[in-house]
C-alpha positions in Angstrom: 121.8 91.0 83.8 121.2 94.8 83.8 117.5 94.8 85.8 114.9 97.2 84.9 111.5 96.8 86.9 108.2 98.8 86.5 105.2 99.8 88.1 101.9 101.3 87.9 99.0 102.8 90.5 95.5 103.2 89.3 93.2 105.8 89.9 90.2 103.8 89.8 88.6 104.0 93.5 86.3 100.7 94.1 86.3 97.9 97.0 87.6 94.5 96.0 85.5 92.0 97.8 87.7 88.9 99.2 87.7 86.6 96.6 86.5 89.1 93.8 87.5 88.9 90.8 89.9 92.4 89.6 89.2 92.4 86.1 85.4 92.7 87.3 85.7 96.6 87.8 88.4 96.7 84.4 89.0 98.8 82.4 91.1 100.9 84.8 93.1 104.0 84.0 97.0 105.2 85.2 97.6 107.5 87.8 101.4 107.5 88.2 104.3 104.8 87.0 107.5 104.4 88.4 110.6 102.9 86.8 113.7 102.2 88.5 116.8 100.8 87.2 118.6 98.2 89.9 121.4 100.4 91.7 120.8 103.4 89.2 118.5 106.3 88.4 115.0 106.0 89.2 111.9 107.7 87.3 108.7 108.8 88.4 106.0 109.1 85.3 103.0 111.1 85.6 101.1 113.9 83.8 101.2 117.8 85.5 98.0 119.6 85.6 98.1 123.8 85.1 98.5 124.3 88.6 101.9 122.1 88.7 100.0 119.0 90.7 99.4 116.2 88.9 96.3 115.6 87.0 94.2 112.4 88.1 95.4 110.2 84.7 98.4 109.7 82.9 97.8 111.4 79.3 97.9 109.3 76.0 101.1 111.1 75.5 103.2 110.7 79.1 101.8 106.7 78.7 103.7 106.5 75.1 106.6 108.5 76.2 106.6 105.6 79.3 106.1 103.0 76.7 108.7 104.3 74.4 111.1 104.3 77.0 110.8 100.6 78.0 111.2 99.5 74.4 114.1 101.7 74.0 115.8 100.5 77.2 115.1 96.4 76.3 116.9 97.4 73.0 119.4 98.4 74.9 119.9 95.4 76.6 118.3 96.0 80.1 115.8 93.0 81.7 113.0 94.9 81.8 110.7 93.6 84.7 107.4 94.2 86.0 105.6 91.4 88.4 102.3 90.7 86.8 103.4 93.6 84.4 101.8 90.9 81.5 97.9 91.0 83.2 97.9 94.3 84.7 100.7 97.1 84.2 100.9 96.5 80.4 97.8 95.8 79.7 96.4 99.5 80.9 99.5 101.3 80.1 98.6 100.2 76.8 94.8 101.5 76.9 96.2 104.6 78.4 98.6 105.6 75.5 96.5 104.1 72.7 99.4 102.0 71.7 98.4 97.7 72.2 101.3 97.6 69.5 104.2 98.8 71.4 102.9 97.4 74.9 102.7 94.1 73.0 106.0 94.2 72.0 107.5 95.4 75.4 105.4 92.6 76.8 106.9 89.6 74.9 110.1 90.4 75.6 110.0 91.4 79.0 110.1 89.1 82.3 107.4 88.9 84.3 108.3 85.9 87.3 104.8 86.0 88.5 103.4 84.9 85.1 106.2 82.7 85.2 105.3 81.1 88.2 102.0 80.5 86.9 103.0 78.7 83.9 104.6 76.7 86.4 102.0 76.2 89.5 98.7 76.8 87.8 98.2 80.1 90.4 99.3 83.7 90.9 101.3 84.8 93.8 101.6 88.2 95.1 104.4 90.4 95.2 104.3 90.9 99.4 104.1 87.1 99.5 107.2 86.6 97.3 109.4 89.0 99.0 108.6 87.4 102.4 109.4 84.0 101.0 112.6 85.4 100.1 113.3 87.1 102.8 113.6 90.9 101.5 113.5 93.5 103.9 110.8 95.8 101.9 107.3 95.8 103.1 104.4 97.8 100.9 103.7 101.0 102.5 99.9 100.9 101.5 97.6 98.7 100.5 96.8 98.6 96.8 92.6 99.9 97.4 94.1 102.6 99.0 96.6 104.5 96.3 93.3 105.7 94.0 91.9 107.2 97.0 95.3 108.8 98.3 95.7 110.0 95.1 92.3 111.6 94.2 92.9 113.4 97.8 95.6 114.7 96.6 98.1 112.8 98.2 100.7 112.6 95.7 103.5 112.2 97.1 102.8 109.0 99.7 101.2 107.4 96.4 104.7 108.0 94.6 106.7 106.6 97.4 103.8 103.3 97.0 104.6 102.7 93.4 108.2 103.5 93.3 108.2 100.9 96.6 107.2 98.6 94.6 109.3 98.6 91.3 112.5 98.9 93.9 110.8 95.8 95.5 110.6 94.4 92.2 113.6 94.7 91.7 115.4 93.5 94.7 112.5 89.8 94.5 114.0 89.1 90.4 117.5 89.6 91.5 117.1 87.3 94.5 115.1 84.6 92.3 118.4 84.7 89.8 121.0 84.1 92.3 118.9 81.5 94.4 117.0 80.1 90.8 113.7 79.6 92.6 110.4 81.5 93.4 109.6 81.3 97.3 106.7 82.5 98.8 104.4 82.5 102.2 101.7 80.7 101.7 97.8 81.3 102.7 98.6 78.9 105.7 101.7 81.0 106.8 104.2 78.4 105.2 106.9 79.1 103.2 107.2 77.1 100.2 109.2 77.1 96.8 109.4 76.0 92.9 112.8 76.2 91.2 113.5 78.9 88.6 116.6 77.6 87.0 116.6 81.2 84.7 114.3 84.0 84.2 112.2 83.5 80.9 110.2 86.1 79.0 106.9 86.2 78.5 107.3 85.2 74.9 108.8 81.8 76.2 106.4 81.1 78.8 103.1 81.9 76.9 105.2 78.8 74.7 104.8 76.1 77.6 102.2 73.5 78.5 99.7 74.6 81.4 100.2 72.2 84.6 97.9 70.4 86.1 94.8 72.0 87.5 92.5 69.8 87.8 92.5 70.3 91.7 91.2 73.7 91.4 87.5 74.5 91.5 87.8 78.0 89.4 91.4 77.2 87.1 92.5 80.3 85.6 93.5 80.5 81.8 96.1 81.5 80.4 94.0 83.9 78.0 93.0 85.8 81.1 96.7 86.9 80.8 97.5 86.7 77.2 93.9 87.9 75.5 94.8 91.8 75.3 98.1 90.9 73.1 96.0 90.6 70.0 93.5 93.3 70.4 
């Protein structure tokens, strides 16, 4: 399997309350993406202003050449990858290039273990959590809140280190959850805990499976809270 993962930063500046809903402060625009093939070339996407630095927002047409690019690189056979690339990274690329079409189509096919993982336990995960669990030796060089702001101050380059970070982090978690087929994570206790992945399935076959049990939860989350943009 030839992996592919993705990222995007946002340049929307807000503060996330603990237990606040993200989508509350939606719709949010792209900064910067990063793609980066596993043991190849890597690419940084953004859009350059007059002055050379980069201009707050990905253009409609630097988001579709990013787009186009994914599609053309599944069709070549790569795994194309993004964690939570169904929800968020697609989703805004999308509204960013004008293109729900393509973006719908890239998401289908793609592989997105954390929406996986949520067909399977009912509950997201994040990305640091996962790659402890696993035991990768990458650790996020920012937290999320803090790449807008960076990057409206005109720290460019720290954010592009972030988001390339994290699609080489990406990266390193999905070929880790092939070889050891399972998901493993740190818990909100500290524990470590796991759920077998006996193969990575695309979104398209995921969205097909029955939701487990949530009964237990006080605030279950749908799987339309994922899905709904597909069809806009």
């Amino acid at each position: 399997m030839e992996i592919l993962s993705f990222d995007i930063e946002t340049s929307n500046v807000f503060d996330l309350r603990p237990g606040e809903d993200l989508d509350k402060y939606a719709p949010f625009d792209v900064a910067v993406a990063a793609t980066q093939i596993l043991g190849g070339e890597h690419r940084l996407w953004l859009s350059p202003g007059p002055d050379g630095n980069p201009l707050v927002n990905l253009t409609p047409l630097h988001a579709r050449e990013l787009l186009e690019y994914l599609e053309q690189m599944q069709n070549a056979g790569y795994a194309v990858c993004a964690w939570n690339g169904l929800n968020f990274d697609l989703q805004w690329l999308a509204r960013a290039a004008g293109d729900v079409a393509t973006a719908s189509r890239i998401a289908r096919a793609m592989y997105d273990p954390m929406f996986q993982f949520f067909k399977l336990k009912g509950f997201p995960v994040a990305l640091g959590a996962v790659a402890q669990g696993l035991g990768i030796g990458m650790r996020k060089t920012m937290l999320a809140a803090e790449a807008p702001r960076e990057w409206r101050a005109g720290h460019h380059e720290r954010v592009c280190e972030y988001v390339l970070g994290d699609a080489r982090m990406t990266n390193e978690i999905v070929s880790a959850i092939v070889q050891r087929r399972e998901i493993a994570w740190i818990t909100q206790r500290g524990k470590r805990s796991t759920v077998p992945v006996p193969r990575l399935r695309t979104v398209e076959d995921c969205m097909r499976d029955p939701m487990p049990d949530q009964s237990w939860m006080d605030t279950p989350i749908p799987q339309e809270k994922f899905t709904r943009w597909l069809a806009q």
